[in-house]
C-alpha positions, 0 to 999 in steps of 0.5 A: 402187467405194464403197457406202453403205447407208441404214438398218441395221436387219436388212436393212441391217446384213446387207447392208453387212456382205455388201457388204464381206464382198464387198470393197467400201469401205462406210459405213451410215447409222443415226441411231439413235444407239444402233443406230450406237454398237453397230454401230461398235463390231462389235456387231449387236442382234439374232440372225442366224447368221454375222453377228456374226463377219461384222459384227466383222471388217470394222469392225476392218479398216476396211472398214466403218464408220457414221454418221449423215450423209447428206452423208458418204455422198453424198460418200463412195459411188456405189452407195446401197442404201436398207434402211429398214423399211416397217412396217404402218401404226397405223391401218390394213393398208396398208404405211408407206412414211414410212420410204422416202421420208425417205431419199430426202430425206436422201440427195437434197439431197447427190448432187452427182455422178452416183449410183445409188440402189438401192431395198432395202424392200419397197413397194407397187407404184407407190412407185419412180416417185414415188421416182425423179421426188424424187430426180430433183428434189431432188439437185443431180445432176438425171437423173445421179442414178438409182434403181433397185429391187433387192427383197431375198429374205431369209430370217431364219436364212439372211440371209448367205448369201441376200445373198452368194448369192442365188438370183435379182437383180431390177432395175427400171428400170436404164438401161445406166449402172446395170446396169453398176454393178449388175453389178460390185456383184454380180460374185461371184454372177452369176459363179457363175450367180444370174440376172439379171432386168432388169425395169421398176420395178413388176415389181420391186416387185411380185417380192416381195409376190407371193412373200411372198403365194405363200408364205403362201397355199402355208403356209395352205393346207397348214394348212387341210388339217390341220384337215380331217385331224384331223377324218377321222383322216388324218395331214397329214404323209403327206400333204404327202409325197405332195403333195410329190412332185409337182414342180408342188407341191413339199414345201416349205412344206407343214408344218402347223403354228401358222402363219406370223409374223415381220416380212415375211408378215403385214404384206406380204399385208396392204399387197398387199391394201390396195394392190390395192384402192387400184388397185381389183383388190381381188378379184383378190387378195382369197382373201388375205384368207383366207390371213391368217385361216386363219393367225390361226386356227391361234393360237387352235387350239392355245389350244383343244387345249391347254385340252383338254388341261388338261381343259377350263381352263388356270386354274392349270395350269402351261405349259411353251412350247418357243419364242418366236421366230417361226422358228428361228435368229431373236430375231425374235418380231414377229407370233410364232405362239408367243409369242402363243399364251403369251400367250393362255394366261397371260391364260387364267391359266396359269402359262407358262413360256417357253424359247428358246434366242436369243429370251428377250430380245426376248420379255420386251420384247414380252411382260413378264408371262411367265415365261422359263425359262434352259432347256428342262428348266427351263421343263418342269419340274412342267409339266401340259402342254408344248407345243413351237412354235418347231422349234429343233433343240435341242428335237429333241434332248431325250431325252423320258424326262428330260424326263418325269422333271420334268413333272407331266403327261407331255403334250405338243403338238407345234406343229410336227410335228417331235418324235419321236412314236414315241420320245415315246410310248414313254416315256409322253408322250401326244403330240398333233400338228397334223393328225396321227393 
């Protein structure tokens, strides 16, 4: 079986290179001629663990190559997994599907032999039906040529093993031709147990912003409670502890913090609130809504302490920002808490300087007028307050007392509640979490 994947962006770039990791004779489809070169020559353009090393060996074996022909992969494979992004629309908070749909145009007019499409993007509900009765139309292959959708679950910072070992396969719409190939596609994981969930095409569509919107309102809620704990002088971390101990609550995703970010949260609960007004359920999902506020919120939050902090303003203060992706193991600063936070407090007019150990890059895009440090002590050093937003384990790893020997305050906010407090204080830091005693 040969395999091609429409779209190499994150999702794609990982996947084909999963694919072939898996044995599989794989051709991508970029037509960004930039994006193409590089990964033809082995070289991914962002920051994922393991990937690169992954990407490298299997253009050098052959076993992976790109291009920008459509018509070469209709000729070329039998499986086509559609990767392309779905970004919130300009002018709106629904999900832009353009990207889905043209692929589609492309690839269709080629399939001139049977052919299983399978649907990667994550799309609001009701876009498979539409997808498959176009294909249906446009490829010389008529019925022979099947779409089915396979939601991807991926976490940034983990992306490789989620493909390579998912913890569930979701199919809508499979007929028994298309499960099959499906099957030997993903032989490896069911062999070691992943389930296999068969399921109509909205069902499947349905999988993903459901759990993406589960997620953020479990993170929102968690930071909801930071705000009444600050107020009655409890401390959010114990909590969440002993929540956590229950087994129909579960630790994770209970760590109050500057909220959640990124490229999929945000703008998922945004298009499945938007979707479900178009299907007018509006209220059914509208305490999304709320989510997403308390998950702005928290941004200007830690402004307000910080400029407490700095007695009141941050007009010529100097900042040291400890992180800009929006998780670890990421250059991913789309929708950052953290670098928004900078931001806010460099057009406060404070003098911010920003570390991240994979991020500097992609940040000073986003944000140019910042200061980027070339590491953490350097984006201390003479700081009147440090502030510590993305929990990246060297952060952690930093003896406070070298720190302390840089700074001009030794005050820090720990945005993610993840530093040593005890080990800080003791070296004359006034430390301030969120939610914390």
């Amino acid at each position: 079986m040969r395999i091609s994947v429409i779209g190499c962006g994150y999702l794609g770039a990982t996947h084909a290179a999963c694919m072939a990791e898996l044995g599989f004779e794989v051709v991508g489809v970029e037509i960004d001629p930039v994006k193409r070169a590089g990964l033809a020559a082995g070289k991914v353009p962002f920051f994922e663990p393991g990937l690169q090393d992954l990407l490298a060996e299997h253009v050098a074996s052959g076993r992976l190559r790109f291009t920008d022909s459509a018509q070469e992969a209709a000729e070329f494979a039998d499986v086509h997994f559609v990767c392309v992004g779905t970004p919130q629309v300009a002018e709106g908070l629904g999900a832009d599907v353009s990207q889905v749909d043209g692929a589609i145009e492309l690839l269709a007019p080629h399939l001139t032999r049977p052919a299983v499409v399978v649907g990667k993007s994550t799309v609001p509900v009701g876009t498979a039906p539409r997808l498959a009765a176009r294909l249906a139309e446009l490829a010389p292959a008529g019925a022979d040529a099947e779409l089915v959708w396979n939601p991807e679950f991926l976490r940034e910072g983990f992306a490789v093993a989620d493909t390579l070992r998912p913890d569930r396969l979701v199919l809508g719409g499979a007929t028994p031709h298309a499960e099959e190939l499906l099957r030997e596609v993903y032989a490896a994981a069911l062999a070691d147990g992943t389930p296999l969930l068969l399921t109509d095409y909205a069902t499947a569509e349905l999988v993903k912003s459901a759990a993406n919107a589960f997620l953020a309102t479990k993170i929102s809620f968690i930071n909801a409670i930071a705000e009444v704990c600050e107020v009655v002088g409890a401390d959010v971390v114990d909590l969440a502890d002993a929540l956590g101990h229950d087994d129909r609550i579960g630790r994770k995703f209970l760590n109050a913090g500057i909220g959640f970010g990124g490229g999929c949260l945000p703008k998922d609960i945004r298009a499945f609130v938007h979707r479900a007004g178009e299907l007018g359920v509006e209220d059914a999902v509208s305490f999304l809504r709320q989510v997403d506020d308390i998950n702005q919120r928290r941004r200007e939050h830690v402004v307000a302490i910080a400029t407490a902090m700095l007695d009141g303003s941050v007009s010529g203060k100097r900042v040291g920002v400890w992180g800009a992706a929006f998780k670890p193991d990421s250059d991913d600063v789309r929708d950052s808490p953290a670098l928004w936070i900078a931001g806010q407090l460099h057009l406060r007019g404070a003098d911010v300087r920003v570390y991240d150990p994979e991020a500097g890059k992609t940040a000073a895009l986003m944000f140019p007028t910042l200061t980027y440090a070339a590491n953490p002590i350097d984006a201390a050093t003479d700081a009147d307050l440090l502030l510590h937003l993305t929990e990246w384990k060297e952060f952690r790893a930093l003896d406070p007392v070298a720190v302390g020997d840089v700074v001009t305050r030794k005050q820090v906010l720990d945005g993610r509640n993840l530093l040593d407090f005890d080990a800080w204080r003791a070296a004359g830091w006034t430390v301030r979490g969120l939610g914390r005693r």
